[in-house]
C-alpha positions as CSV (number, residue, x, y, z in Angstrom):
1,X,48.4,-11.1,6.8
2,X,49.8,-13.3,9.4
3,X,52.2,-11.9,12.5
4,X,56.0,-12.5,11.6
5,X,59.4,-11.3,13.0
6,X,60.9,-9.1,10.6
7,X,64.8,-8.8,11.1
8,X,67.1,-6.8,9.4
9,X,71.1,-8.0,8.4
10,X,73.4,-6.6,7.5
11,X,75.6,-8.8,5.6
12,X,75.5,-12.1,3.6
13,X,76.7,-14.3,6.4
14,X,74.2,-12.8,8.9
15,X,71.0,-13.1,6.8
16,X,72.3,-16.8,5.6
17,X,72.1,-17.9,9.3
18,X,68.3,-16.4,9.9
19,X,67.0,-18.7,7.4
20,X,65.6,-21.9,8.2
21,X,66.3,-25.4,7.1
22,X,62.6,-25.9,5.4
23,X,60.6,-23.6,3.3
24,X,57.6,-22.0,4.9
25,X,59.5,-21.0,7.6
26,X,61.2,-17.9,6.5
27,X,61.1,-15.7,3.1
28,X,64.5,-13.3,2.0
29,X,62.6,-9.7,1.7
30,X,64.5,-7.8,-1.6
31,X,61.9,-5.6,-3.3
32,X,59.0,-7.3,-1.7
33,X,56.8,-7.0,-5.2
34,X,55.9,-10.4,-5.1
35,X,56.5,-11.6,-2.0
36,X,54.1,-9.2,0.0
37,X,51.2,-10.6,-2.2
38,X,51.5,-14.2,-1.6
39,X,51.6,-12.8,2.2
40,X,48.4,-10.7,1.7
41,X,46.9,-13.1,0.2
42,X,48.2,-16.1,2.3
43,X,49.7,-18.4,-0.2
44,X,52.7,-17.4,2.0
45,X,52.6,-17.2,6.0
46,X,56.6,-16.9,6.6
47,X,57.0,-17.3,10.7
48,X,60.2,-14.4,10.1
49,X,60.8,-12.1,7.3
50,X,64.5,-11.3,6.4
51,X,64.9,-8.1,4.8
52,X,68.1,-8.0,3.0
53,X,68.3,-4.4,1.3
54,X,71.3,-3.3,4.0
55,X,73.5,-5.7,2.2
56,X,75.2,-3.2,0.3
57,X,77.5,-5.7,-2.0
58,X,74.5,-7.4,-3.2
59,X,74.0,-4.4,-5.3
60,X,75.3,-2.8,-8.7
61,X,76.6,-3.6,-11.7
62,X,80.6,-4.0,-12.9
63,X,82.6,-5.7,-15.5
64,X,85.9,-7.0,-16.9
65,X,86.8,-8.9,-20.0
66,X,85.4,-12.2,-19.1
67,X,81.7,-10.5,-18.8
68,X,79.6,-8.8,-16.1
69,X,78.5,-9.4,-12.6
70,X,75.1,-8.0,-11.7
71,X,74.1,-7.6,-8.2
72,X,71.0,-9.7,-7.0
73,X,69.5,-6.4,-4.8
74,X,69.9,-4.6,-7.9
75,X,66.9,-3.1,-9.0
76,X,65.6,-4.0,-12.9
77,X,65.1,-0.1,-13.5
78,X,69.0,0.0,-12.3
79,X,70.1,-2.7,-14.6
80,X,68.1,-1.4,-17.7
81,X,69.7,1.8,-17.3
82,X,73.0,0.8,-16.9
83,X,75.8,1.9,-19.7
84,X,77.9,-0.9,-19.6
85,X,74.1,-3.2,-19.7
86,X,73.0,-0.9,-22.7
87,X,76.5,-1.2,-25.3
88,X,77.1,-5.1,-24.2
89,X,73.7,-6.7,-23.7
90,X,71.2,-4.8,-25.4
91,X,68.7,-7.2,-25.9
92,X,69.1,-8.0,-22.3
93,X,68.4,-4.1,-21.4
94,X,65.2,-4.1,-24.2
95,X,63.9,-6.8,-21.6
96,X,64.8,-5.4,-18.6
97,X,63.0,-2.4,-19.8
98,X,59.7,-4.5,-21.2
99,X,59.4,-6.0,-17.8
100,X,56.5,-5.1,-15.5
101,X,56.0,-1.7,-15.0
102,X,58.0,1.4,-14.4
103,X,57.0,1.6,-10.9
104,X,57.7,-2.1,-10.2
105,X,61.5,-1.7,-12.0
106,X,62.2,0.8,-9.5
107,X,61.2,-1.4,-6.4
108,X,62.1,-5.3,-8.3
109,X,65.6,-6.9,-8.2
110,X,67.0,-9.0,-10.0
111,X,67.3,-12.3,-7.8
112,X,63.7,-11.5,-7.1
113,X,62.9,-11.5,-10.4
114,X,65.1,-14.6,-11.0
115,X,62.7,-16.1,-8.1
116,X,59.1,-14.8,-8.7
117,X,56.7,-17.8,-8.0
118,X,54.2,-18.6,-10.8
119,X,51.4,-16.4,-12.0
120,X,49.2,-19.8,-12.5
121,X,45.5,-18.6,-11.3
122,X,45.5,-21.9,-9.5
123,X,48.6,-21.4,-7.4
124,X,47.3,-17.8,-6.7
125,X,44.0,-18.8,-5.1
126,X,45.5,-21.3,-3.1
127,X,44.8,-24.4,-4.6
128,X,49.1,-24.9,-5.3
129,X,51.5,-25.6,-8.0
130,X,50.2,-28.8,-8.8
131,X,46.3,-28.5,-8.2
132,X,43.7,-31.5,-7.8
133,X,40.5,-31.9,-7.2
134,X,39.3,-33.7,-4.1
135,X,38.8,-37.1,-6.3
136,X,42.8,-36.7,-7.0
137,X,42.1,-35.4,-10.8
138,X,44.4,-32.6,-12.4
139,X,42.6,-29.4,-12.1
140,X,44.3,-27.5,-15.1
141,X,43.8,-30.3,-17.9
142,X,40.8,-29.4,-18.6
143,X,39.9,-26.3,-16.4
144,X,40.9,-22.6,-17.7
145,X,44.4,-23.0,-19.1
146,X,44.4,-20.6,-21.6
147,X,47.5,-19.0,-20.4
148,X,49.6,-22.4,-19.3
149,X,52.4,-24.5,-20.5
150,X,52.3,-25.9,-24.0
151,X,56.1,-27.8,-23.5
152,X,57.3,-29.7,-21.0
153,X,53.8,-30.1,-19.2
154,X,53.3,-34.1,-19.6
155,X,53.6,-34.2,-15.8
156,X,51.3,-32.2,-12.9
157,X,52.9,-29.1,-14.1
158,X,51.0,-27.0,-16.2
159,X,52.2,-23.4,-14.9
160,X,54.8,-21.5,-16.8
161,X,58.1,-19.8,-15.4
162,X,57.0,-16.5,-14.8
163,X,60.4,-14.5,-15.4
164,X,60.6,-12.4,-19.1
165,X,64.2,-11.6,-18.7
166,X,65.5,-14.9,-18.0
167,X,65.5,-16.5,-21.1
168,X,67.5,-13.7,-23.1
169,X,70.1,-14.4,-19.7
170,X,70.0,-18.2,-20.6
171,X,70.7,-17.1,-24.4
172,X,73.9,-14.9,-23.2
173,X,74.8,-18.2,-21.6
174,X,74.4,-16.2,-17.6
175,X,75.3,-18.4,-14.5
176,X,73.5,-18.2,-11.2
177,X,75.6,-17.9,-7.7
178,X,74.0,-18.7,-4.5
179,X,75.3,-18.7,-1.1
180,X,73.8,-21.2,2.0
181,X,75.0,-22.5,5.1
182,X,77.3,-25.2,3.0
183,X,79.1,-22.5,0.7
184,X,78.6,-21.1,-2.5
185,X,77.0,-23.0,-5.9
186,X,77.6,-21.5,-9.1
187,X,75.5,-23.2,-12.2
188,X,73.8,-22.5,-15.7
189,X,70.9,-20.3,-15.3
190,X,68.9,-22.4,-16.7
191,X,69.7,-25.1,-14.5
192,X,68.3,-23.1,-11.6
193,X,64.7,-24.1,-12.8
194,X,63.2,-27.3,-12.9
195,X,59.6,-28.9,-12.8
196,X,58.0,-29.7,-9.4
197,X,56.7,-33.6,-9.9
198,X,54.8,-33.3,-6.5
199,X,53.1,-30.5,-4.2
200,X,55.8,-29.6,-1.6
201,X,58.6,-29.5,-4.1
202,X,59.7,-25.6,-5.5
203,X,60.3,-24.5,-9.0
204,X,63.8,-23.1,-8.6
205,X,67.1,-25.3,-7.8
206,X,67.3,-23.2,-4.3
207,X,67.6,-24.6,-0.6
208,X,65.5,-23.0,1.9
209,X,68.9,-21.9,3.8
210,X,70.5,-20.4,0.6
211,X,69.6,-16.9,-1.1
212,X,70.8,-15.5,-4.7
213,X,74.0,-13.4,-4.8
214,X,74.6,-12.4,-8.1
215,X,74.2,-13.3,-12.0
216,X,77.4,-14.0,-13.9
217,X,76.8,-13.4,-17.7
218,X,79.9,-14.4,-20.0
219,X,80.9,-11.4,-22.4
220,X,79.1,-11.4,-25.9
221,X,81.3,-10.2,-28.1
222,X,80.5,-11.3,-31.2
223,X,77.3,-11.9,-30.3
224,X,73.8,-11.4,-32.4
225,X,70.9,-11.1,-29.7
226,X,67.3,-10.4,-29.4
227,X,64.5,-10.5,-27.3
228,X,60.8,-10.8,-28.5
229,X,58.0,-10.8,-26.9
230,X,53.9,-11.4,-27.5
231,X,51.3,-9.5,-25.1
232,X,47.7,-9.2,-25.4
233,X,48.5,-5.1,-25.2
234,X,51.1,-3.0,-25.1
235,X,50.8,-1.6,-21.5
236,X,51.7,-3.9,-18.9
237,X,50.5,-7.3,-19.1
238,X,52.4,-10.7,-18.8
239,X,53.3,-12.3,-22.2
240,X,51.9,-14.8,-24.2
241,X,55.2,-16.0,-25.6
242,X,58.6,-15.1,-26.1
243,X,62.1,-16.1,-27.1
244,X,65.3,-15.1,-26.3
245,X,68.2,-15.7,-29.4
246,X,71.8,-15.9,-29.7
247,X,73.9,-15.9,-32.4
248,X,77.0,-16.5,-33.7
249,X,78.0,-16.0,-37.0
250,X,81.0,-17.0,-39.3
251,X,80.7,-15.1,-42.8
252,X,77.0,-15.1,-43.5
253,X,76.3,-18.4,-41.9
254,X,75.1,-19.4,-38.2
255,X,78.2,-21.1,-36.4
256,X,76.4,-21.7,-33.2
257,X,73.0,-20.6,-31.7
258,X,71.0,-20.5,-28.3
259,X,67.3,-20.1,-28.9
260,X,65.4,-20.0,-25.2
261,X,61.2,-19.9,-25.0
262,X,59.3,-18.1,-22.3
263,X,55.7,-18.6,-21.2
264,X,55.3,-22.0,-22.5
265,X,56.8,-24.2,-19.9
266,X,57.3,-25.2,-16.3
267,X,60.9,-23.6,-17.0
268,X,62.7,-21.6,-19.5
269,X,62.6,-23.8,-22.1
270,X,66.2,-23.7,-24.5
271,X,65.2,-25.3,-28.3
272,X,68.4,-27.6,-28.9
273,X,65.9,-28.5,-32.1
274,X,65.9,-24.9,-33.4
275,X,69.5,-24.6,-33.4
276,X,70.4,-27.5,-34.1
277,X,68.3,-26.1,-37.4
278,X,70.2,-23.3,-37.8
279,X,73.7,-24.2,-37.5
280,X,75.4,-23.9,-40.8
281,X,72.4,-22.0,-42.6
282,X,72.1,-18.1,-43.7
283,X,69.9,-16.3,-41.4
284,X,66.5,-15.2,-43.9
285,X,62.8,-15.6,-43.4
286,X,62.9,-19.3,-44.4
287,X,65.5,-20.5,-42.5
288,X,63.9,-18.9,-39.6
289,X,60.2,-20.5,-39.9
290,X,61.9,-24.2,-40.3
291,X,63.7,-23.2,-36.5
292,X,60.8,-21.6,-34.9
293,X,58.7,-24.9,-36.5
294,X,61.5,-27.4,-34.9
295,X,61.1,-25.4,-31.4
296,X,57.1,-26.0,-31.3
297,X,57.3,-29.3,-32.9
298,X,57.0,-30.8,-30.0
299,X,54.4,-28.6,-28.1
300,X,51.3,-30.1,-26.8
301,X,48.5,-27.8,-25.7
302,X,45.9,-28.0,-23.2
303,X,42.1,-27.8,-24.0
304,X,42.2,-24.0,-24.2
305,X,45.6,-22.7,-25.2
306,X,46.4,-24.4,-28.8
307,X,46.8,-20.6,-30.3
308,X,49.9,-20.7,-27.8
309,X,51.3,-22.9,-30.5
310,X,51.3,-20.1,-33.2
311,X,52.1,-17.0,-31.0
312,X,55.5,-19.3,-29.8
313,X,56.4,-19.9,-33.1
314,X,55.9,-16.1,-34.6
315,X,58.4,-14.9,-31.4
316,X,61.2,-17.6,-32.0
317,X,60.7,-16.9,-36.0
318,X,60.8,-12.8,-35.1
319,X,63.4,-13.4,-32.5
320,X,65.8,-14.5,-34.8
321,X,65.5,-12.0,-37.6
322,X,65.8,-9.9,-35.5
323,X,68.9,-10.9,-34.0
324,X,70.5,-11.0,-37.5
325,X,69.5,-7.8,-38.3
326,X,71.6,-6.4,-35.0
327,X,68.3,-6.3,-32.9
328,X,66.4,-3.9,-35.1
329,X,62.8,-4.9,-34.9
């Protein structure tokens, strides 16, 4: 690991004003799960670390009739446990409590969650987001990509957004705050991601002199939702595929849906194909395959991760029975 200057604010303003105007140059310290292993393993060599975990209104939980604010330092252990979480959102607490590892839900928050850099195998070794061989050739194409993007990956990106909890946010239709030098930003979490076109250029929608405040998510009543997810095992792994679901009904039929994939694209992938197929239909096994087939209909795998294919179009297809059923798997 590389020398830094570590500093220590104590507000929002203060720790705004530490960071630098290009990336590389500093790195907001929350849980440091993540972070502190692209130092170790020098993918990241931040010149001053900002530790942020004196901010104290950074963290919790609270909630009025419009929805529910949670706290960027909040921890993901904190959030899953959290009453108000548990009766409102409960498919966003089954996630929450899926994610990682109990140990890691004590010490990960929820902005770094939000902002977790790729688990590519590429990226990790130090090779970048977008890696090439010395002749200029894409390295993932036709190299080991058994675990990368099967949507979305006609450009140089090939990794997949690494978050589990974020597309059951983007289903509860959650907005992002973030605070910089200029002001604040609110937008649609799923605008907060987009796909690097060349190395240099980050994942998230975030400015090197900006840091995550808080999540808004909008309140669900009425709301069917469900989070499904495929691992390899049952302990802690990363998925294979998942899909976050939405619902709203009117009598037995779907009046509007968000359907959102994980782990088979650059970015949380949303499915305006899937609900656009279930709008208007009864919720049964049926009606789900022909969804979870328009959300993959489009899907084009690497050399080595076709069955991602199948496993995406199980979780969307399980997803939404189970959201229909009030979350019972």
């Amino acid at each position: 690991m590389r020398p830094f200057e570590y500093l220590s604010p104590n507000t929002r303003t203060q720790a705004i004003s530490l960071l630098g105007s290009t990336w590389g140059s500093s790195e907001i310290l929350a849980g440091g799960t993540d972070l502190l292993a692209l130092m170790k393993d020098d993918i990241l060599a931040p010149k001053r670390l900002i530790n942020i975990k004196d901010i104290k209104d950074l963290r919790g939980v609270s909630s009025d009739p419009q929805g529910i604010r949670l706290g960027a330092l909040t921890t993901l252990g904190d959030l899953a446990d959290d009453e108000s979480v548990k009766k409102n959102y409960p498919a966003l607490a089954e996630a929450l409590g899926e994610a990682a590892s109990p140990q890691i839900r004590n010490l990960a928050t929820l902005g770094g969650n939000l902002c977790q850099r790729p688990r590519c195998w590429y990226f990790r070794n130090g090779l970048g987001l977008l890696p090439i061989d010395e002749a200029g050739k894409e390295l993932v194409s036709e190299g080991e990509n058994r675990y990368h993007a099967i949507l979305g990956n006609e450009g140089p990106a090939k990794f997949v957004s690494p978050s589990t909890i974020v597309p059951i946010l983007v289903a509860y239709g959650a907005k992002i705050r973030l605070q910089g030098l200029n002001g604040k930003r609110e937008l649609p979490l799923e605008r907060f991601y987009v796909t690097p076109k060349k190395e240099g250029e980050r994942e998230h929608d975030l400015r090197p002199n900006e840091m995550v405040t808080e999540v808004m998510v909008p309140a669900a009543t009425n709301v069917k939702a469900a989070h499904y997810e495929i691992r390899q095992k049952a302990a802690f792994d990363w998925p294979l595929a998942l899909a976050g679901v939405a619902l709203k009904m009117r009598d037995s039929k779907v009046e509007s849906a968000r359907i959102v994939l994980g782990y088979v694209a650059p970015v949380p992938w949303p499915s305006p194909e899937a609900e656009k197929a279930l709008v208007g239909q009864p919720i049964n096994k049926e009606t789900a395959q022909k969804a979870a087939a328009a959300a993959l209909a489009n899907a084009k795998p690497l050399s080595h991760n076709a069955y991602k294919v199948k496993l995406a179009r199980v979780a969307v297809t399980r997803a939404i029975m189970k959201a229909a059923s009030g979350g019972a798997a």
